[in-house]
Each structure stands twice: as C-alpha cells, then as structure tokens.
C-alpha positions in Angstrom: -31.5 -13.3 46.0 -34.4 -12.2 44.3 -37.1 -15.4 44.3 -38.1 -15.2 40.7 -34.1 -15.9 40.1 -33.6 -18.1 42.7 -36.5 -20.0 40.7 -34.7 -19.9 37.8 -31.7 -21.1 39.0 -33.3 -23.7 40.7 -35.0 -25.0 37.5 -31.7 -25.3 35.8 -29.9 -26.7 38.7 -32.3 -29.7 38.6 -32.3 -30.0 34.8 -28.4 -30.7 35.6 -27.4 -27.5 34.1 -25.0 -26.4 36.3 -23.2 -29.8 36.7 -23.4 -31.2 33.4 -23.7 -27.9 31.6 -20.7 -27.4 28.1 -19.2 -23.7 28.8 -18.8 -23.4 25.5 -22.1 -24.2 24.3 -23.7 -21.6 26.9 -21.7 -19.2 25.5 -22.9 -19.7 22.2 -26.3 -19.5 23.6 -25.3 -15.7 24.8 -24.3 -15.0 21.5 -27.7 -16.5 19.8 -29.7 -14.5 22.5 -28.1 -11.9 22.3 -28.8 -11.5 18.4 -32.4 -12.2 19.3 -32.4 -9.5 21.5 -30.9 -7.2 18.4 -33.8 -7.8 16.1 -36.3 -7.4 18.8 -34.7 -4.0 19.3 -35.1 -3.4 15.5 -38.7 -4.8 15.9 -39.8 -2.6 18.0 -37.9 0.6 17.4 -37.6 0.6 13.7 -40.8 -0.9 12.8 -43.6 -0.9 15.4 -43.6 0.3 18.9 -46.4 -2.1 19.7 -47.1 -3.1 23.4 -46.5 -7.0 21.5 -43.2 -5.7 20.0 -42.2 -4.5 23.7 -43.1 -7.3 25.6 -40.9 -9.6 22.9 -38.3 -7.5 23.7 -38.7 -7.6 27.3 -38.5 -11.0 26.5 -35.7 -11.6 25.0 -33.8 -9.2 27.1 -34.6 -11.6 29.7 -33.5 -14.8 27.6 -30.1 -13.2 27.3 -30.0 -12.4 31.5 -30.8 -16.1 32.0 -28.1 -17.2 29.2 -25.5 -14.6 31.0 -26.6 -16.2 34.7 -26.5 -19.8 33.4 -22.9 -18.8 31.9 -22.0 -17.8 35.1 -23.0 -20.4 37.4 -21.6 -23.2 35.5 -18.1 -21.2 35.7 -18.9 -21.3 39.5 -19.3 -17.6 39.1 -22.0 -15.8 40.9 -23.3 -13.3 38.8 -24.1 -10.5 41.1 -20.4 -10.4 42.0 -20.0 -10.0 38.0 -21.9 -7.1 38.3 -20.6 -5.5 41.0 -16.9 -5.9 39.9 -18.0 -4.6 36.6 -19.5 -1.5 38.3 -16.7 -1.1 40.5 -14.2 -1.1 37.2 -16.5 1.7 35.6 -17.4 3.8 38.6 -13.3 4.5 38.6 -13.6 5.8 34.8 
C-alpha cells in the first residue's frame, strides 16, 4: 500500500471512522464529492484552464478517492480489490 494512503487511512481509522463510521452518510458524501468534482471539471474546462482551476480539480478528484476509500473500508471492503474486480469485469467486455 502506497504510504500517502496508508496515511490517510490511518488518519481516519483513529478519527473512529472506520468503526463508528454511518454507511449511508459516506455514501452521501460520494455523491457531494462527486458533484464537487463536476463543477471543478466545468471550472476548469469551460471557463479557465488555470494551473489554480487544475490543481482544485486535482483536488477534488482526490476528495472523491478518499470518500470512495472511506466507503469501502467501513463496508470492510478493501478498495484495491474493488478495483481489480472492476477491471477484471471490463477487461472481458
């Protein structure tokens, strides 16, 4: 595991994310990231490719990772297993 995440995770873990964490309110928190993601993709397409309007971007792309990883542990999920289940399912289309 990659240390930056496994910072992350550990942040959260000792927040008592993970253990005390409502499923459902993390996946609202996907859904409110991921719109934040949508209008800093307007942002900085549609209006101004500044290296500010990128790096918010970059941003909130990474909000929306950390929402999806949260998501995941607190299902006892591990998310790179996720991925690789989701790539094995499209590799076979």
């Amino acid at each position: 595991m990659d240390k930056t995440i496994a910072s992350i995770m550990s942040f959260w873990s000792a927040i008592g994310l993970y253990k005390l964490g409502d499923v459902n309110k993390q996946l609202n928190k996907i859904r409110e990231e991921f719109m934040e993601v949508m209008k800093a993709f307007y942002e900085y397409f549609h209006v101004d490719k500044s290296e500010e309007n990128k790096l918010n971007l970059q941003k909130e792309i990474g909000d929306l990772f950390i929402s999806l990883m949260n998501f995941c542990e607190i299902l006892g999920f591990d998310i790179e297993t996720c991925a690789k289940l989701s790539h094995s399912k499209n590799e076979r289309r």
